[in-house]
C-alpha positions as CSV (number, residue, x, y, z in Angstrom):
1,X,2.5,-18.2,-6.1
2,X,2.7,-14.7,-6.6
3,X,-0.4,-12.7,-5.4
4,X,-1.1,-10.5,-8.2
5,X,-5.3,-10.3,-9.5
6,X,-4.9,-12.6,-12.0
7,X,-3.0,-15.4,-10.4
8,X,-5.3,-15.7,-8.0
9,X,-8.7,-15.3,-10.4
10,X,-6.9,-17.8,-12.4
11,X,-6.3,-20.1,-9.5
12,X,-10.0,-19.9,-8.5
13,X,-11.3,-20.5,-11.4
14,X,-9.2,-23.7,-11.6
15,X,-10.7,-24.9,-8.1
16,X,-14.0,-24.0,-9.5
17,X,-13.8,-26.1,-12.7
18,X,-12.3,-29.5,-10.5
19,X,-15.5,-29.5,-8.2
20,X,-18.0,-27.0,-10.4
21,X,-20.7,-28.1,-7.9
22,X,-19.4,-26.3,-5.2
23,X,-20.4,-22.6,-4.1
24,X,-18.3,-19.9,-5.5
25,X,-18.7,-17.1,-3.0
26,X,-17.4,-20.0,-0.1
27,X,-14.9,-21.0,-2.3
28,X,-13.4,-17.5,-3.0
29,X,-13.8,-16.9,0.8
30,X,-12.0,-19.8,2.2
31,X,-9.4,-19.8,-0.9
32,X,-8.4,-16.1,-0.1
33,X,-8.3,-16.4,4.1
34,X,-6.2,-19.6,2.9
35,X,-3.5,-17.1,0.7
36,X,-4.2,-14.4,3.1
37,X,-5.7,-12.1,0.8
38,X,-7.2,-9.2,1.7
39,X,-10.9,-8.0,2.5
40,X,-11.0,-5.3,-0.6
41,X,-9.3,-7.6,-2.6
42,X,-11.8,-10.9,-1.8
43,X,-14.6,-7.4,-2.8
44,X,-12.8,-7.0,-6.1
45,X,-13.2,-11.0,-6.8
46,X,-16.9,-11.8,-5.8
47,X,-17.6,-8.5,-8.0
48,X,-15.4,-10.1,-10.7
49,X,-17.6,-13.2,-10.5
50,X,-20.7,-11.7,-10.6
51,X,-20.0,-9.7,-13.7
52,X,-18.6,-12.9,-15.3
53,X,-22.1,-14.4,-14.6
54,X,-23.8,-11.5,-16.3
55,X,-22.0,-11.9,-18.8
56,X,-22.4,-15.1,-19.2
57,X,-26.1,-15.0,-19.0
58,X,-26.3,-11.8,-21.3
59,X,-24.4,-14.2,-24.2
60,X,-26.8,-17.1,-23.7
61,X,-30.2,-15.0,-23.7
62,X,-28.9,-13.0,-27.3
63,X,-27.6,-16.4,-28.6
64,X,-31.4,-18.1,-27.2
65,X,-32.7,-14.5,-29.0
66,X,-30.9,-15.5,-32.8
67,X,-31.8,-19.1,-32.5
68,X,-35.2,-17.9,-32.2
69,X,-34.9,-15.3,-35.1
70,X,-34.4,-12.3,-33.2
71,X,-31.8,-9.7,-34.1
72,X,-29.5,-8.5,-32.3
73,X,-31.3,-4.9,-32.4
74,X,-34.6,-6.8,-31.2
75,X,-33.1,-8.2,-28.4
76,X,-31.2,-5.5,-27.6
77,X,-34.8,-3.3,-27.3
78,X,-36.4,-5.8,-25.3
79,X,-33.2,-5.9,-23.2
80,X,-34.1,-2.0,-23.1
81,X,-37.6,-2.2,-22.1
82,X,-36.5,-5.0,-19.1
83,X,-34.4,-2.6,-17.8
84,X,-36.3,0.7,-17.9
85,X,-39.8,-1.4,-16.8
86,X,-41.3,0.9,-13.6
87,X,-39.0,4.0,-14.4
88,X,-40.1,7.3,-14.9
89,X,-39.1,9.0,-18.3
90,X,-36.1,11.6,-17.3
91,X,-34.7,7.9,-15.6
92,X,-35.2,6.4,-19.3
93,X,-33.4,8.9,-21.0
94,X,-30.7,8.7,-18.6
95,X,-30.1,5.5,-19.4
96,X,-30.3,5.6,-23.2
97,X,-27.7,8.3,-22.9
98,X,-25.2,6.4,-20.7
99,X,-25.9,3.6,-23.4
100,X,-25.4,5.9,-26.5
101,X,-22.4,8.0,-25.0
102,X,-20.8,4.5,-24.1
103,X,-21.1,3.2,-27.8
104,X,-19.8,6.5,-29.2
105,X,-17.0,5.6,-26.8
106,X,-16.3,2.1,-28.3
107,X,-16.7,3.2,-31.9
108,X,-14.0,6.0,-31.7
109,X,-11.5,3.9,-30.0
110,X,-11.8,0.8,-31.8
111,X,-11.8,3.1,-35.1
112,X,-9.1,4.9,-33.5
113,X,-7.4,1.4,-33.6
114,X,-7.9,0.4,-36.6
């Protein structure tokens, strides 16, 4: 197998979904000392994983949100309010501007696109 990122996620995830019970973090471990794959690299997968699972569970609370008649602009505030719980104001606006700048960001490339 060649050892490029995806072959190896791909592989992974393979050995994940034959035995889905098993623990992914000791599975990505002994999988990668097993192909010989480096420490940053193993870094770059358990990372990989993790955002996979936030993503995943970001999907199923907004699709949990619509079945219960939320919009996606509700749950989106609420999602808001979780995250800026305990922060102080200028940390607040921070965020909302790293959120704002990044959507600009989307809109203009996918219109770009288009």
């Amino acid at each position: 197998m060649e050892q490029t990122f995806e072959n190896i996620l791909t592989s992974l995830l393979e050995a994940y979904e034959n035995n889905p019970a098993q623990d992914i973090d000791t599975l990505i471990e002994e999988k990668c000392k097993e192909w010989g794959v480096a420490e940053e690299q193993i870094h770059l997968l358990k990372e990989t994983n993790g955002l996979i699972d936030s993503f995943n569970e970001h999907a199923n609370s907004l699709e949990k949100a619509k079945a219960d008649g939320w919009s996606r602009k509700r749950w989106m505030l609420d999602e808001m309010d979780r995250i800026t719980d305990g922060r102080s104001e200028e940390e607040k606006a921070q965020i909302a501007s790293a959120i704002s700048d990044t959507n600009e960001k989307v809109i203009e490339e996918t219109t770009a696109k288009e």
